[in-house]
C-alpha positions as CSV (number, residue, x, y, z in Angstrom):
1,X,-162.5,-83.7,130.2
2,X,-160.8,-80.7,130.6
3,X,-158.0,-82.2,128.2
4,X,-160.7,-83.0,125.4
5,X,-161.8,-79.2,125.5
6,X,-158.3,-77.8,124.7
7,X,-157.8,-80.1,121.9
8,X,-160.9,-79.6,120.5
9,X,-160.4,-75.8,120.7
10,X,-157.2,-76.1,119.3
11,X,-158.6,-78.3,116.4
12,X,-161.2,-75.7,115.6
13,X,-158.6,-72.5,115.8
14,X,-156.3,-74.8,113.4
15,X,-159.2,-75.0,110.6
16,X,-160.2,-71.7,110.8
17,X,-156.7,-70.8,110.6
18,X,-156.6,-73.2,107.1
19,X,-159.7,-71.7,106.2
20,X,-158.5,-67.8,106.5
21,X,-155.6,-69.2,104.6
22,X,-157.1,-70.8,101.6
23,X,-159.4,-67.5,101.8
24,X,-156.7,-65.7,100.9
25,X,-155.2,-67.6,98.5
26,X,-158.1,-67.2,96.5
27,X,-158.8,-64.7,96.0
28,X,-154.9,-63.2,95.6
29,X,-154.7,-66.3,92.5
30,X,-158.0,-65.0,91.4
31,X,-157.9,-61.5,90.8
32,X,-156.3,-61.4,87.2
33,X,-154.4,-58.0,86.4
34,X,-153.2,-57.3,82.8
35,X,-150.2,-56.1,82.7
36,X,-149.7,-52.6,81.2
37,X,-148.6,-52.0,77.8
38,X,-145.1,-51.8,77.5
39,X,-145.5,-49.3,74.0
40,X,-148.2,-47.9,71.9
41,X,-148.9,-49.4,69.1
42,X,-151.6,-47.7,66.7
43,X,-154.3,-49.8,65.5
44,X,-153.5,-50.3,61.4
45,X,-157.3,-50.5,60.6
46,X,-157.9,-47.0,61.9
47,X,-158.9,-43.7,59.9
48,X,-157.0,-42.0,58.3
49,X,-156.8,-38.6,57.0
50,X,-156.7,-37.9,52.7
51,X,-152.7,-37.0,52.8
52,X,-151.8,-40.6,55.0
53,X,-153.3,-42.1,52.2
54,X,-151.6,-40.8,49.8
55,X,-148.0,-42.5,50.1
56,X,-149.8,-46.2,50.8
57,X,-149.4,-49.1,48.6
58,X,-152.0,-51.4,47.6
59,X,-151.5,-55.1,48.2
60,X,-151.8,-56.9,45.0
61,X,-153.1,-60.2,46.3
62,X,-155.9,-58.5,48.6
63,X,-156.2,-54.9,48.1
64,X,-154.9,-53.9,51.7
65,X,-153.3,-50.7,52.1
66,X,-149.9,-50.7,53.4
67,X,-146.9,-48.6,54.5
68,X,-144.6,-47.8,51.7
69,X,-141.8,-48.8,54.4
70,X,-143.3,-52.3,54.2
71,X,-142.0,-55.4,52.7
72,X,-144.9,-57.6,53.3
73,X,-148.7,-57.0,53.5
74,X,-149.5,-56.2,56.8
75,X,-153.4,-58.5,56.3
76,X,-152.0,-61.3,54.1
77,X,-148.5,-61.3,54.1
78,X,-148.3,-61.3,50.5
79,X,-144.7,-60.1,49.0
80,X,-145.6,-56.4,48.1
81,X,-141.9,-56.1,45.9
82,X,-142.7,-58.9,43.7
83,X,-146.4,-58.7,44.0
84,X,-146.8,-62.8,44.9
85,X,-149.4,-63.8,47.2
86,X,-148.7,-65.6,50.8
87,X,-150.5,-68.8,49.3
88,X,-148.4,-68.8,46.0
89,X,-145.3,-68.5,47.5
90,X,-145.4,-70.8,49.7
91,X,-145.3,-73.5,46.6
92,X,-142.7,-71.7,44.5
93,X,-144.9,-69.3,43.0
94,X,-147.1,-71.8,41.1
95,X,-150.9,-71.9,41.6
96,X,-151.8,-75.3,42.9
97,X,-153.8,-77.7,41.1
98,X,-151.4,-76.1,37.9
């Protein structure tokens, strides 16, 4: 008899042992941490004050303003040297359905 209650208290220590484990487990997998930014980088949408806006370029296809440092619209992606939209170029530079 004696025998049966030392295995059965060594049963229950092991489960609560796998219990304070898994415990654990979740909530270290659980807790979700973003990572911090590795650079700034400023938000292209934001205001801007009258002399920024003076060196931009308009986007032909959409009308975004961009960088003059830029090749491509930043919104569409539209050439900005050629002045051919995203969608056009893609097929050559012919509208479809031409």
């Amino acid at each position: 008899m004696e025998r049966l209650l030392v295995l059965a208290g060594a049963a229950a220590l092991l489960v609560l042992i796998h219990v304070a484990v898994a415990a654990y487990l979740y909530r270290a997998t659980s807790t979700k941490q973003e990572a911090p930014a590795s650079e700034y980088i400023p938000d292209p949408d934001r205001d801007r004050t009258a002399g920024d806006t003076d060196d931009r370029v308009a986007c032909p296809a959409c009308g975004a303003p961009n960088d003059p440092s830029y090749r491509f619209c930043r919104r569409c992606i539209s050439d900005l040297s050629s002045g051919v939209a995203a969608s056009s170029a893609a097929t050559g530079g012919e509208q479809l359905g031409s």
